[in-house]
N, C-alpha and C positions, 0 to 999 in steps of 0.2 A: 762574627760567626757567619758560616754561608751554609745554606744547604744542596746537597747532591740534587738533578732531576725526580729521582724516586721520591727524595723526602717533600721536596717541593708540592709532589700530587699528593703524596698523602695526607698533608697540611690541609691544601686548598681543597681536599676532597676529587680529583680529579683524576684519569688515568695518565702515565707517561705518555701513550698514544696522545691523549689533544694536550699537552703541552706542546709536544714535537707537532702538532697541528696550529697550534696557535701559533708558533714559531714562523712555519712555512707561511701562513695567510698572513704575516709580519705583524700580527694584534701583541704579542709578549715579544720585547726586544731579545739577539740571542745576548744570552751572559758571557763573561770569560772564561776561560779555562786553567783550570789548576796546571802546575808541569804534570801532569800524569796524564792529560788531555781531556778532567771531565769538566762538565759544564757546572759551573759554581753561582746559585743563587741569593741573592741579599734580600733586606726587606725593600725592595722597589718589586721586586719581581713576586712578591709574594701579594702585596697589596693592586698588581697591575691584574694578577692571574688572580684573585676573590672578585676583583670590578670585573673582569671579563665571564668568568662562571653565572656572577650573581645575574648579568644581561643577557648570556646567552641562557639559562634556565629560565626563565621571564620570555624567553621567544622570540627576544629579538636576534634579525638575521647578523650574521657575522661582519657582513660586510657594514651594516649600519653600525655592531661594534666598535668600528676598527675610526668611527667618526665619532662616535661619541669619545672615544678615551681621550683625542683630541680634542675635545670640544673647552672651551672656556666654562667657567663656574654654571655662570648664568643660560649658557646654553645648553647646557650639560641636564641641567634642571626642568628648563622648558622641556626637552626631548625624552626625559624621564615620566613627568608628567601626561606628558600625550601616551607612551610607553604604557602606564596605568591605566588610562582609561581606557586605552584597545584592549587591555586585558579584562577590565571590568565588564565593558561588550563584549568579549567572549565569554567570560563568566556569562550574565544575563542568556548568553544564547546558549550555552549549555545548560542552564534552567528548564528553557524553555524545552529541551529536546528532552530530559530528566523528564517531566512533565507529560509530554506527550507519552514516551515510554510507561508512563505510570498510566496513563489514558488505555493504554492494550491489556491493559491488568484486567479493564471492564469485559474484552473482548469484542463483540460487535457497538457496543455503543461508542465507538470512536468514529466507527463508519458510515451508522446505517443509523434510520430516527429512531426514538421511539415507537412512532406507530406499527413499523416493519418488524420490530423487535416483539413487540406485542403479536405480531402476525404467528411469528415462527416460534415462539410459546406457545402460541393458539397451536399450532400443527403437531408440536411436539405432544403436547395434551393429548391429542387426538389420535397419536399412535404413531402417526407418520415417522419413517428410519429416520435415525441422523443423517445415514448417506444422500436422502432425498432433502433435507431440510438444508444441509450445506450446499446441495447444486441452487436450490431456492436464494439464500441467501445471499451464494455468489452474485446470482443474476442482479439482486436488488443491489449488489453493492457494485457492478457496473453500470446499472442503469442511474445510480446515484454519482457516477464519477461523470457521466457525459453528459445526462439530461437531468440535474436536480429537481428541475421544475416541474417535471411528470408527475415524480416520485408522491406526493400528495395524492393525488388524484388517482392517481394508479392503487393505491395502498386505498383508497376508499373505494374502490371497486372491487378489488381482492378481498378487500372484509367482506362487500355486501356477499358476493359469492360463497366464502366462507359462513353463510349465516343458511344457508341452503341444507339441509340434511344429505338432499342426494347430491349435493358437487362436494360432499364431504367424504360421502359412500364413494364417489367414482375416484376422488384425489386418493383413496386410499386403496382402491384396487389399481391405481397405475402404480402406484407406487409399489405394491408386491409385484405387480406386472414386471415390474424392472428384472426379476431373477426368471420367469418365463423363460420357455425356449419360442426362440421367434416364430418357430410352425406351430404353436399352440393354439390350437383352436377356440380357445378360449380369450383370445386377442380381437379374432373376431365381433366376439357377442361386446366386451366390453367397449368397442371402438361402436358398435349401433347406437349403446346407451349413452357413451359420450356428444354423438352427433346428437340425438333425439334432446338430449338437456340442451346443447346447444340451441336447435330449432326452437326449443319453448323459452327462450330467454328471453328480455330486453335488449334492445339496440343497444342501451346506454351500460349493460352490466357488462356483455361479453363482447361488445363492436368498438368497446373505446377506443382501443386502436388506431380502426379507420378515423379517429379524429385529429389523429396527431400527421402532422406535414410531412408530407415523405421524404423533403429534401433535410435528411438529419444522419448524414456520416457517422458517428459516434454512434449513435441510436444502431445502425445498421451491425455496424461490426459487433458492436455490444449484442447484439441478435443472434447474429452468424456463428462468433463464438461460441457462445450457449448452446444453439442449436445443433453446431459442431460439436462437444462437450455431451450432452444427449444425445447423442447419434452414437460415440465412441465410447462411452461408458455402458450403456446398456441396450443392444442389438434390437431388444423386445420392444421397448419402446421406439426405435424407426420404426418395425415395423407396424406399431400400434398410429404413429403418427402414419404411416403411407396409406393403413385401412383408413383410417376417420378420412383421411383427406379424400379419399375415392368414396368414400359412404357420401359425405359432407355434399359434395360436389355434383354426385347423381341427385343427392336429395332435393338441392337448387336448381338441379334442369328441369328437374318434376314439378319444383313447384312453378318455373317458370312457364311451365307449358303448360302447365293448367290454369294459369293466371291469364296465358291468350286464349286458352281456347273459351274460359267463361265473357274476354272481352269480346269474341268473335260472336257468341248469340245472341249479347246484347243490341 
């Protein structure tokens, strides 16, 4: 008994395309042909095209196919062997990525610590939008991909300030601030009260900053962005940043000029 091409694939499970493909990459010998001119398959051809499907479904390349069906018993075996274990490592590494996938199910805790997380709870509690809680979070989860090391330290200065009633009051009127129209006069009075909390702060609460080493690329861009991001998202806020920064700033010439002039009558 011989089978036609058609019957052949639908035996082996296969289309007629990759037989006539296995043909041309010479991995299935061609058969002979009937007097009517078709191609007439035996059981050589049916057990050569199951070893071929079953290795190429398995991943191996064609061409290392086309050595194995050649191969003697015993190598045949070794190369099958090895065969399994890349598959098993890839198993294992699809786990792992399974896994991770199943880690975004948490949402930020794939990214960001706990203690950050506990932050923006805290904010959300407290009224603060989602829209302003997710530019926050953004920010901690660049400054978690370039400087880890901050992230600590950073997050313990964020809370102290958070433990302040009025950087709560003022976090929460920038935050309405965002829908303001930028000539709001009331951008104004909030950018005074923002610098005046400033002045009355600790070095250590609102200067940590200035403690970290300026030569930090990652740091910078991770800055620039955000700050680019704040700029483009809500117009009221540049301008609330361009007030504070010119309040901020007179406020330091004043005091610095009256810091000489008390040194001058001593």
């Amino acid at each position: 008994m011989s089978l036609t091409i058609g019957q052949l694939a639908d035996y082996c499970g296969v289309t007629v395309r990759a037989v006539r493909h296995y043909h041309h990459r010479g991995l299935l010998p061609e058969p002979g042909r009937d007097p009517s001119g078709y191609r007439r398959y035996g059981t050589q051809a049916v057990i050569d095209l199951i070893r071929i499907k079953v290795l190429a479904d398995a991943g191996v390349p064609l061409a290392r196919v086309r050595q194995l069906l050649a191969a003697e018993p015993d190598e045949f075996s070794a190369a099958v062997a090895e065969i399994d274990q890349d598959l098993q490592n890839r198993i294992a590494d699809l786990e792992e990525h399974r896994h991770q996938l199943t880690e975004l199910l948490g949402g930020d805790q794939l990214v960001l610590a706990n203690d950050i997380i506990n932050l923006l709870d805290q904010m959300r509690a407290m009224g603060v939008s989602d829209w302003t809680i997710n530019l926050e979070r953004d920010g901690w989860i660049m400054l978690s991909a370039t400087r880890p090391d901050l992230v600590p330290e950073w997050a313990r200065q964020k809370a102290a300030t958070m433990a302040d009633p009025e950087f709560r009051r003022l976090y929460l009127a920038c935050d309405q601030a965002r829908q303001w129209d930028p000539d709001d006069p009331r951008l104004e009075e909030l950018a005074a009260r923002m610098v005046e909390w400033t002045a009355n702060q600790r070095h250590e609460i609102v200067g940590a900053r200035s403690t970290i080493p300026a030569d930090n690329p990652g740091l910078s861009v991770a800055e620039g962005l955000m700050a680019a991001q704040f700029a483009d998202a809500a117009p009221a806020w540049r301008r609330l940043g361009e007030l504070s920064k010119s309040k901020l700033s007179t406020s330091t010439d004043g005091a610095e000029t009256g810091s000489a002039k008390r040194a001058a009558s001593q």
